[in-house]
N, C-alpha and C positions, 0 to 999 in steps of 0.2 A: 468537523473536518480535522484530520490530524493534519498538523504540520511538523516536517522532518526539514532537515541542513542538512547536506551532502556535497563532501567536495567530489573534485575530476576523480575517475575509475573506483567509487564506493558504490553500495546498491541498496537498492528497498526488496524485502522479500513480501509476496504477496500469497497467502495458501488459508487452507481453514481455518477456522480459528477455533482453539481449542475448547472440547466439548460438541464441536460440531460434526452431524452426520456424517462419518465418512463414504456411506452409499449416496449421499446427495448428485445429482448429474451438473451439470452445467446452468442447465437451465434453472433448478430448482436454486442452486449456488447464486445465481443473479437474478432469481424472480422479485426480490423488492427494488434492481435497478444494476445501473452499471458502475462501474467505477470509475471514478471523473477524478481526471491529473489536471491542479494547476498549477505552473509558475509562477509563483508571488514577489521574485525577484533575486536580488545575485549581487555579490562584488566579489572580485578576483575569480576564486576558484571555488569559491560557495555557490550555491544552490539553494534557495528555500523552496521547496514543492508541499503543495495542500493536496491531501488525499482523501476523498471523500467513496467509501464501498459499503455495501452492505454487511450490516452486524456479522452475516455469517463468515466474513472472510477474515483474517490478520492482518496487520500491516506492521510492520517490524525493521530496524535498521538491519544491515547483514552484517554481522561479525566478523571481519576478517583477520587470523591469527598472527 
């Protein structure tokens, strides 16, 4: 499970991860499972979310400039 911190109006980006097929469909992209969000708790404006996806996909803070 990764766990990420995010306060109010930041994001997670979720896409292939690199090296991985980019002809892959959907189905193939989540044939070892789905991707499960959890909430593992908060104070003020934090955010701790646990993200658990299959190898094939990324999971990444989103950089905003």
């Amino acid at each position: 499970m990764l766990v990420l911190s995010r306060r109010a109006d930041e994001s997670i980006v979720i896409q292939p991860a690199e090296g991985a097929d980019q002809a892959m469909t959907l189905a193939e992209l989540f044939a070892a499972g789905p991707i499960q969000i959890t909430l593992l708790g908060g104070s003020g404006r934090r955010v701790k979310v646990g993200i658990d996806a299959p190898s094939q996909l990324s999971i990444r803070r989103k950089d905003e400039p």
